[in-house]
N, C-alpha and C positions, 0 to 999 in steps of 0.2 A: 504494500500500500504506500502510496505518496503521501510522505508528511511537510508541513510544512518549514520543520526544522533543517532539511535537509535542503533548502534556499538560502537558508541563511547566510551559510560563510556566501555566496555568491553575490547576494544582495548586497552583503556588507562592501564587498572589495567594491559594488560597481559606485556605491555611493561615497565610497570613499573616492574613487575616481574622479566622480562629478565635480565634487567637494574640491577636490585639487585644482578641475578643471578652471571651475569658476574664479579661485584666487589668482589663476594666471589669468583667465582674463581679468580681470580686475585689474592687476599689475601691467598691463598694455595699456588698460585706459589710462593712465598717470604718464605716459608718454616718456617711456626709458630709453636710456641709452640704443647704440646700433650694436653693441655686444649682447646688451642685455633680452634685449629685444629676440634677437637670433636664436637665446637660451632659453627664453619661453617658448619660444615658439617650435625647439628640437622638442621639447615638454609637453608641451599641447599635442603636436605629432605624434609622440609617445602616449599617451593617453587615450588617442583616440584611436591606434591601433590595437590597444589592451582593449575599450569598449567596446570595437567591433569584432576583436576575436571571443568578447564573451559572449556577443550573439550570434555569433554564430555558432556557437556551442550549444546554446540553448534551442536552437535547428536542428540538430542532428537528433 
C-alpha cells in the first residue's frame, strides 16, 4: 500500500530546492556583480536540473 510517509524525504528535498531557488532569485534582483551574477546563475542551473530530474522520476 502507498503511504504517504514514503513522499516525504522527496517533498522535503524539492522544497528545499524551491526555497534555494527563490533566495537566488532574490539575490539577482539586488543587481550583483558580473562574477557574482554568473554564480547564481551556474546555481539556478543546478537547481533546476535536480527539479526536473525529480520529475521525472516521479514519471517512471
Amino acid at each position: 500500500m502507498f503511504r504517504y510517509h514514503e513522499l516525504e524525504p522527496q517533498m522535503t528535498s524539492i522544497a528545499a530546492l524551491l526555497m534555494q531557488k527563490q533566495h537566488l532569485l532574490g539575490r539577482l534582483e539586488e543587481c550583483p556583480g558580473p562574477n557574482e551574477r554568473e554564480e547564481i546563475e551556474r546555481l539556478l542551473d543546478r537547481i533546476d536540473a535536480e527539479l526536473n530530474a525529480l520529475d521525472r522520476a516521479d514519471r517512471l
